[in-house]
N, C-alpha and C positions, 0 to 999 in steps of 0.2 A: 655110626652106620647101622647098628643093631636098633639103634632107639625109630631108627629111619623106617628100615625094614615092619619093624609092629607096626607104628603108626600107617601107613598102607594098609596090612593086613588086617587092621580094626575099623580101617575108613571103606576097602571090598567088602568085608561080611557085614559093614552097617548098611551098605545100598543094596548090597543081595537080600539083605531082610525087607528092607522096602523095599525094591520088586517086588518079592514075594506078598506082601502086604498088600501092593495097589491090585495084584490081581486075582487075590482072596478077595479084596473089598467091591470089583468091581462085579466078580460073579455072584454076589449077595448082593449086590447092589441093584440087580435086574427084577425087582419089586413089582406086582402090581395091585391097586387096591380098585377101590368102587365105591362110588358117593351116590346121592342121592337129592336133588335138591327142584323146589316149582320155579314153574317160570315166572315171570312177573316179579321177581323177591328183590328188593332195593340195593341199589350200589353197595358194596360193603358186608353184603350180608356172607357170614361164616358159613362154608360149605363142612368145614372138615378142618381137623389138627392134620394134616397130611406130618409135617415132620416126627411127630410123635406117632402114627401110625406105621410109619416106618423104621424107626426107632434110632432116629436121628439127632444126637447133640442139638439141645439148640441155643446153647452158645457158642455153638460154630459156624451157625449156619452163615453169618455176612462172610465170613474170611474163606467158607468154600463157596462162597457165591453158588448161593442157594435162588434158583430161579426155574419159571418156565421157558422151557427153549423153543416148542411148537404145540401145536394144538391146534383150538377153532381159527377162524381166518379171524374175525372181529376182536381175537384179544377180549373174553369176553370174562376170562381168571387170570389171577395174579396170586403169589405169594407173600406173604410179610418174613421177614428174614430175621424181623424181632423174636419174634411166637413161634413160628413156622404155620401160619395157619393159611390155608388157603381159601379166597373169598372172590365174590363176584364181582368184576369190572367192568360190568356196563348192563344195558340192558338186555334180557337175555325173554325173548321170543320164540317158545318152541316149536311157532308156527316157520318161523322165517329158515328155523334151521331144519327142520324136518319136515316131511311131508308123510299121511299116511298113519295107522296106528300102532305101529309097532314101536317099541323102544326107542325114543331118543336120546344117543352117546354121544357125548364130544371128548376127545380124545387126548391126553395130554400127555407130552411129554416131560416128567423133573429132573432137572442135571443138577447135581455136586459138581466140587472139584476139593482135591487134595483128601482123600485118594477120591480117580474120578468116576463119579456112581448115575448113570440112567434109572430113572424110575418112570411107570406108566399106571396114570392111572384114569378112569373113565367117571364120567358126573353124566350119570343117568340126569334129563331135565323131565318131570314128570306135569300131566298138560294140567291147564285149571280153567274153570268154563267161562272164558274173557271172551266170547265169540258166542251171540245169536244166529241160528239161522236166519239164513238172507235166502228173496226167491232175484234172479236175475232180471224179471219185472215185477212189477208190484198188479202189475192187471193182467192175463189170457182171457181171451174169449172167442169162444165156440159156438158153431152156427151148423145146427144142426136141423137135419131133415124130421117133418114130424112122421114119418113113416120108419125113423129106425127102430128097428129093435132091441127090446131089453137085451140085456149083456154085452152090448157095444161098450167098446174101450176106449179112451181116449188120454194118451199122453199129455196129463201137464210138467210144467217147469219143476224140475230137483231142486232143493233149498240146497244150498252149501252153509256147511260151516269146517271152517280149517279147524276147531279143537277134532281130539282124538278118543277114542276108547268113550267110555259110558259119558262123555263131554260130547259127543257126536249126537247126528239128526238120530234119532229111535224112532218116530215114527210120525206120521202125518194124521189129522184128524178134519171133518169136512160136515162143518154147519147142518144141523136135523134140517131134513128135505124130504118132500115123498118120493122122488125123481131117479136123484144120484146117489150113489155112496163109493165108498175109495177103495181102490186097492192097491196093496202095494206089491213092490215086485221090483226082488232081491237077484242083483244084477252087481256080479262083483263083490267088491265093496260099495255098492252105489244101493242105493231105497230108491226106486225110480215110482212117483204117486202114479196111479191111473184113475182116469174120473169114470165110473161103470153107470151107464144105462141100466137103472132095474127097473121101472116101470115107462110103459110109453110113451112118447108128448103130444099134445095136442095143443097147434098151434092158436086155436081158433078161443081157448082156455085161459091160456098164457102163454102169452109169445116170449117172454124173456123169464129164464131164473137166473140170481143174483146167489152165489155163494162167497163162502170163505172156505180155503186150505190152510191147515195150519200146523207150521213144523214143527215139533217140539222133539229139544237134546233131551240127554238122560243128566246134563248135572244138576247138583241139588244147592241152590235150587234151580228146575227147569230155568230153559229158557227159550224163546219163540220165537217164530217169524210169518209173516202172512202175503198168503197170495189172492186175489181177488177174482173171482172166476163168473164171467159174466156168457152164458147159453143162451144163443139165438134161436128160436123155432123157426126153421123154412121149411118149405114143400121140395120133392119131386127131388132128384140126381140123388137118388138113393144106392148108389156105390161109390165105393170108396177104391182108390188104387191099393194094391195089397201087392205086395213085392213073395216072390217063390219061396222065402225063405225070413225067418226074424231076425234073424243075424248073421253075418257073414265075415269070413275069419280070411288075411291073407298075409305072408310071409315075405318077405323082402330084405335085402343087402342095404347096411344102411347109408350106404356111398353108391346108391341108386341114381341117377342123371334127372334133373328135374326136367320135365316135357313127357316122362315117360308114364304111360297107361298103365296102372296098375289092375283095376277092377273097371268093370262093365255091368254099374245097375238096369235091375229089371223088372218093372213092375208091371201090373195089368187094370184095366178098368171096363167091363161089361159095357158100362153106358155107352150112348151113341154121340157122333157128334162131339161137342164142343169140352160135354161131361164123360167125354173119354179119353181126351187128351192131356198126356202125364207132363209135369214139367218138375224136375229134383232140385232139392235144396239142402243146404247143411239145416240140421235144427239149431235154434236159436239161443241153446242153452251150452253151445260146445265153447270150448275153453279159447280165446282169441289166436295163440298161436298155432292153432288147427287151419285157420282162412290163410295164415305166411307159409303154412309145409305143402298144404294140400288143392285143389284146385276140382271141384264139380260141373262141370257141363249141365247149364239145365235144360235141355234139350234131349241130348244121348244120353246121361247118366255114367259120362266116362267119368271116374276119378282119375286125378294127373298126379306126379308129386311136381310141387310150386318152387318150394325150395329146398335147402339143403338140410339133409337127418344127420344125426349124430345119437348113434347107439349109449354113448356115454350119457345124454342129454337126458333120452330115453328110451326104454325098448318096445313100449308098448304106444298106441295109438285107438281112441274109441273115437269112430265119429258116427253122431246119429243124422241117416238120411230121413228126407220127408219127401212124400211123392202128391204132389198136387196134384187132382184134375182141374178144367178151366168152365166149370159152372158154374154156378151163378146161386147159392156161394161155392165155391171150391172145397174138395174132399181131400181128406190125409191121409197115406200111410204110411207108416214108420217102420224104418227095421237099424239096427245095429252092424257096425261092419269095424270090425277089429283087424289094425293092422301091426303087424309085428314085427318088428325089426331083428338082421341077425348079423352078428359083428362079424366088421372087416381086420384085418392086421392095422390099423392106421394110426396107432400112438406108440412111439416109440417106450420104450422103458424112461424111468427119471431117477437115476440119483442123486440123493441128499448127504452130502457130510454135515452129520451132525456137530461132532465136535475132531479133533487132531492136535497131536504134540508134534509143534514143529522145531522140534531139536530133540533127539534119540541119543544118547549116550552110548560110546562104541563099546561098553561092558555089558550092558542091559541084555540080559539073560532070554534065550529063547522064549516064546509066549509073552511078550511083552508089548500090552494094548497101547499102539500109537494113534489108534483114530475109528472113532464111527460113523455109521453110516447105515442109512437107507434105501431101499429099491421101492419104486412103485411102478405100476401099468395101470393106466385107465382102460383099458381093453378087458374084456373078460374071458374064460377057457382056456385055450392054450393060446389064445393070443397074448393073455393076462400074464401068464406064469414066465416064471424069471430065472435066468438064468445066469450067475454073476462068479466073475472071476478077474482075477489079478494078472494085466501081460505082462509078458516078457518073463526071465526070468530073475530072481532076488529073491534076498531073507526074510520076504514075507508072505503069508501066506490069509486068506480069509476064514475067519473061524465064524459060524453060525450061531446064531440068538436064538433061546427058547420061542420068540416070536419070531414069525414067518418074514422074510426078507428084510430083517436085521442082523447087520455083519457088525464084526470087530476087525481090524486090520491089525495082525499080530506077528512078531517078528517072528523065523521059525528057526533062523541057523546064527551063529554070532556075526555082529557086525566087527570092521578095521578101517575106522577112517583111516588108517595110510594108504588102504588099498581104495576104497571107497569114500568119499568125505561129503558125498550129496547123493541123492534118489530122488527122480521121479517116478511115484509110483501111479498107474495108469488102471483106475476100476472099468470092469465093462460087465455091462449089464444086455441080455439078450435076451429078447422074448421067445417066446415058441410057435410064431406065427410062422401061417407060409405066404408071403416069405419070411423072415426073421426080420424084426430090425433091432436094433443092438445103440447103444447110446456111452457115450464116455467119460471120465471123469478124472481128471488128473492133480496129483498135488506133488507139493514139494517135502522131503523131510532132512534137515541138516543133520548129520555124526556128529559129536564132540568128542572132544579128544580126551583120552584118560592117559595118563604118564605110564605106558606101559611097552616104552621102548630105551635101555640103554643108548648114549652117546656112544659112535663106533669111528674109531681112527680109519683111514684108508689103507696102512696097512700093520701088522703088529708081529715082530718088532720094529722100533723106527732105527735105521743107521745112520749116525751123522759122525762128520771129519770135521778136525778141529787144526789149529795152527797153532802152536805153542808157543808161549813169548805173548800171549793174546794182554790183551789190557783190562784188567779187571774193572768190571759192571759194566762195560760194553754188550751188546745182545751176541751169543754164538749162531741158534737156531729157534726157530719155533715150532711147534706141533697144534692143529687141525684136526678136530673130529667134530663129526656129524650126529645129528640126531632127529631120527623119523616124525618125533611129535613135533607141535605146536606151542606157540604162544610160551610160557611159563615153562611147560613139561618140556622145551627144547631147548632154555637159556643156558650152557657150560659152563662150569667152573675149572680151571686144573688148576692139580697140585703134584707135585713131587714127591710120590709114596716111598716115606723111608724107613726102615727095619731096624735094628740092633746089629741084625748082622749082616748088614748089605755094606757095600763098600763105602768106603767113608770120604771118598771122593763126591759122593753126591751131596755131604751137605756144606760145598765149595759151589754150587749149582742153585740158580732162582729162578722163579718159574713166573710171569704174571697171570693171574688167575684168570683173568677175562679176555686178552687173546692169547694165550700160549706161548708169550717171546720168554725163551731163558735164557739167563744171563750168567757172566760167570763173577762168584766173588773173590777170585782172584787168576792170579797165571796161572798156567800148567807148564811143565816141564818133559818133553819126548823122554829126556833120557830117565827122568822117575816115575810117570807111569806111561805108559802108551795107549791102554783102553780102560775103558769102568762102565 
C-alpha cells in the first residue's frame, strides 16, 4: 500500500514539473526574428538558419514537428526539419505582393510541439530592377495652335514601373529641340512629365515636331522606356478649357450606392461657338478599374460611382479629368480630383485557432495553455479594434500575447471530470464599430481522468444475518462499492482486511475479489458465536 502511495506521488510531482516546463517553454517560445532576402532568388534558396536563430535543437526538430503554420497566401517559405533552415518555395515577385515603396513583409508564423512553442518571424523581400519603365502608349500627339504662348504646359503620359525605391521612374528626359523642354511635376508619389512651350511655333516653318520622352529608373544599371511625341502646328481656337481649380479633393463612405453624384466638374472656355463648348473625359493614363467604380458624364461633368467601393480594397482614388473644347483641333484641360474613401463597420471580426489540445488532463494546474488563437478585422479605427473574450462562465480564461490580438486559452481554476468531463468553450470577438459586430468561435475540449477518487461502499458499516448450520463454500452475502473515476482508475478489487488481533472468525470467511460474493469456509454455530 505504501509502495502504492509513492508511486502516485512521484507520477503528480513528474506532470506538475511538465506543466510547469510547457509553460516556461511556451512563454520563451514567443520569438521574433527578421530576414532579409531579393526577389527573383531561385527555388531553394537559403533565407536563414531560423532553428538555430532561435536556439532550437535540431535534432528534434521532425518529432516536434517543426513547420510553418501561416504566413503568405502563395506558400511561398517552407522549413527543412533536417537543418532547420528556412528557404524559398516558389517564386517570389515583390511586385505581386506589394504595392508602393515602402518595406515589403511577409509574415510568418513557426510552431513546435512538445513543449508547444509560436514563433514569428518577418522576410523583408527587398525590390531588384526586373521592371523598365513602360508609357501606356508608345505615340501622344499634340496639335497645337501657332499662336500659343511660350510657358504653355501640356500633360503627357506617366511611365509606370511597379519596381520600388531608387528601382523606380527618377526622372524623364526630352530629345534637344529649340521648341520644348520638360517639366516635371511631383504629385504624390507620381513624376507626372509636362511637355513646356518655351519658344513660339510658327506654322508656316514647321508644321510638325517629332520628339522623344524618355523615362529612366535609378537602378544600376538604368533602365528605360520611351514615349514618342509627335506636335501639330494649327491656327486660330487659341484657348483652352481651364477647370476653377487643379485638383479637387472629395470624401465619401465607402458603402456609398452606386447611381449616386459625387462631384460636379467645371470648366470654362472664352472661345466662341463650337471652340467653346467643353465635353469631359477620364485621361487615358487612369488605371482600368477607375471606368468599373466610376462613371463621367461628358456632357455635365457629373461624376457617378458605377460600382461598388471597398475601403479594404482601397481608400484612396486619383482620377485625371480632361476637358475638351469642339475645335477644330480640340483644346485640353486637366485637373486632378482625388477621392477618398472613409470606412464603414462592414467586416465582422475573424478568428483563427491556430493550434488546441483536445484532451486537458483533470490535474493540469491553473495556467495551463490548451489553445491558440487569433483575431483579425479588415476594417480600420475603431471599427478595426477588437474586442475578444470567453462566454459563459468556466476554468478558463484568455490571457494576452506580447503581439496585438494574439491570445492563449488558459485554464484558471482546477478542473474534475466527475463533475465536468467535456467543455464547449465559445471565443467571441467584437469590434468597436457602431454598430458592433462581433463573430464566434467554438471548440470542444475533453477532461481525462486521473485516479483521484477512492471506491465508496453505499454504506459503512455493512450488517448482514447469517443462519447457522449454513453449508460450507456456499456464498452468505456480497458487498458493492462504487467509484467516481473511469476506465482502469474505477476497476475494484476486494479483500478481506485481516489483523492479528481482529477476530479470528474472519479467517473462516472468503471474499471473491472481482464481485464481492463471500463465502463461508465452514459452518457457524448460534450457540458458539453469535456475531464477529
Amino acid at each position: 500500500m505504501e509502495t502504492a502511495t509513492t508511486a502516485r506521488t512521484g507520477s503528480w510531482f513528474c506532470f506538475s514539473l511538465r506543466c510547469v516546463l510547457l509553460i516556461l517553454a511556451w512563454k520563451q517560445g514567443c520569438a521574433q526574428i527578421r530576414y532579409s532576402i531579393a526577389e527573383e532568388v531561385k527555388d531553394g534558396t537559403v533565407v536563414g538558419n531560423v532553428a538555430k536563430d532561435l536556439g532550437l535543437d535540431i535534432t528534434s526538430l521532425t518529432d516536434r514537428r517543426f513547420r510553418v503554420v501561416s504566413g503568405s497566401k502563395e506558400d511561398l517559405f517552407a522549413v527543412n526539419q533536417n537543418n532547420g533552415l528556412l528557404y524559398v518555395h516558389g517564386k517570389i515577385d515583390r511586385e505581386e505582393l506589394c504595392q508602393g515603396s515602402g518595406a515589403c513583409l511577409t509574415k510568418l508564423k513557426i510552431l513546435v510541439e512538445n513543449p508547444l512553442e509560436m514563433h514569428y518571424v518577418s522576410v523583408e523581400i527587398t525590390d531588384v530592377n526586373d521592371h523598365a519603365p513602360i508609357f501606356s502608349e508608345n505615340q501622344q500627339t499634340f496639335e497645337i495652335w501657332e499662336i500659343t504662348q511660350p510657358g504653355r504646359r501640356f500633360q503627357l503620359h506617366a511611365a509606370r514601373d511597379p519596381d520600388a525605391g531608387m528601382n523606380s521612374i527618377r526622372t524623364y528626359t526630352l530629345t534637344s529641340n529649340d521648341h520644348f523642354e520638360l517639366d516635371i511635376s511631383q504629385s504624390d508619389d507620381d513624376k507626372i512629365p509636362f511637355l513646356v512651350l518655351k519658344k513660339s511655333l510658327d506654322r508656316e516653318h514647321t508644321s510638325n515636331h517629332s520628339l522623344v520622352v524618355t523615362a529612366v529608373d535609378g537602378g544600376k544599371p538604368p533602365r528605360s522606356g520611351t514615349l514618342n511625341i509627335s506636335v501639330i502646328v494649327l491656327d486660330i481656337n487659341d484657348n483652352r478649357p481651364r477647370f476653377l481649380q487643379d485638383s479637387y479633393q472629395v470624401s465619401i463612405k465607402e458603402n456609398i450606392p452606386p447611381g449616386t453624384v459625387i462631384l460636379l466638374m467645371n470648366a470654362t472656355d472664352p472661345d466662341d461657338g463650337e471652340n467653346g463648348e467643353i465635353g469631359y473625359n477620364f485621361a487615358k493614363t487612369l488605371r482600368k478599374n477607375i471606368y468599373e467604380l466610376f462613371d463621367l458624364d461628358k456632357l455635365s461633368g457629373k461624376i457617378t460611382v458605377k460600382g461598388l467601393l471597398d475601403y479594404e480594397d482601397s481608400d484612396i482614388y486619383k482620377l485625371d479629368i480632361e476637358a475638351s473644347d469642339r475645335g477644330t483641333p480640340p483644346l485640353t484641360g486637366e485637373c486632378r480630383v482625388i477621392i477618398k474613401l472613409r470606412d464603414v463597420n462592414d467586416n465582422p471580426p475573424e478568428i483563427e485557432i491556430t493550434s488546441k489540445s483536445n484532451i486537458v488532463s483533470e490535474d493540469s494546474k491553473p495556467g495551463t495553455v490548451i489553445s491558440l488563437l487569433s483575431v483579425t478585422d479588415k476594417d480600420s479605427g475603431p471599427n478595426g479594434k477588437i474586442i475578444t473574450s470567453i462566454e459563459a462562465n468556466g476554468p478558463f480564461e484568455l490571457k494576452p500575447s506580447y503581439k496585438e490580438n494574439i491570445y492563449s486559452v488558459v485554464t484558471k481554476g482546477h478542473l474534475d471530470r466527475e463533475e465536468v468531463s467535456q467543455y464547449e468553450i465559445t471565443v467571441k470577438a467584437t469590434d468597436c464599430g457602431e454598430p458592433p459586430l462581433s463573430s464566434f468561435k467554438t471548440f470542444s475540449i475533453q477532461i481525462s481522468d486521473v485516479n483521484d477518487n477512492s471506491p465508496q461502499f453505499p454504506q459503512n458499516p455493512l450488517q448482514f444475518y447469517l443462519l447457522e448450520n449454513n453449508v460450507a463454500g456456499m456464498a452468505l452475502f456480497s458487498v458493492c462499492a462504487k467509484d467516481k473515476d473511469v476506465n482502469e482508475n474505477a476497476v475494484i478489487s476486494y479483500h478481506i482486511a485481516r489483523d492479528r488481533d481482529s477476530n479470528n472468525m474472519l479467517s473462516f470467511l472468503n471474499i471473491n475479489s472481482e464481485n464481492g460474493e463471500i463465502t463461508a469456509l465452514r459452518s457457524f454455530d448460534f450457540e458458539t458465536v453469535k456475531t464477529f
